[in-house]
N, C-alpha and C positions, 0 to 999 in steps of 0.2 A: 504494500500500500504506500500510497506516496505520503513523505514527510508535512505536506502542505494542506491535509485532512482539515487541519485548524486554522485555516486561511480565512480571515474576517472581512478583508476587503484594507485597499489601500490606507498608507498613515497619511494623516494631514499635516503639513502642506504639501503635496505634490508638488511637483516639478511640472515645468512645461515641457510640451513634445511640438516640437512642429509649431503649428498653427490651434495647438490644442493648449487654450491656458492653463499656468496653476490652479489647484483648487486650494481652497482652505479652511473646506467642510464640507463633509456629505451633502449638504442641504445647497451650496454652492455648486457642486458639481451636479449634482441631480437639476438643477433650475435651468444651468447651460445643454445639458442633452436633453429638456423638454424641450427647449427653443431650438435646436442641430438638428439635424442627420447625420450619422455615424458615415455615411456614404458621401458624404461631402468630405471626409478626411481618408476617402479610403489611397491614396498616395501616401499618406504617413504609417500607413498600416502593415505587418512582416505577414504571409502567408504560413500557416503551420500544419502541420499532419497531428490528426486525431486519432488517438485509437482506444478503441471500446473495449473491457470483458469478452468473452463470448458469455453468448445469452444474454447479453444487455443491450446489444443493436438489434436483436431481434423485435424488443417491443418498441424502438423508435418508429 
């Protein structure tokens, strides 16, 4: 199992990426991606490979 099971979500302040601002609270970053599309940064964005269990792609 991967070390990262207790992964809560980023610390504040984030960093900027790109065209993507700091954030410097949850509630900050949540009010900027209701106003975005995630598709309007997709140049800042790295492509990755997923992989599933077996028996856990079956019920997606």
């Amino acid at each position: 199992m991967s070390e990262r099971t207790d992964y809560k979500g980023p610390e504040y302040p984030t960093e900027a990426h790109g065209s993507i601002p700091a954030f410097h609270s949850y509630e900050e970053e949540a009010e900027f991606w209701d106003t975005h599309d995630f598709t309007d940064f997709k140049q800042e964005t790295t492509p990755v490979t997923v992989r599933a269990p077996r028996g856990l792609s079956a019920n997606v």
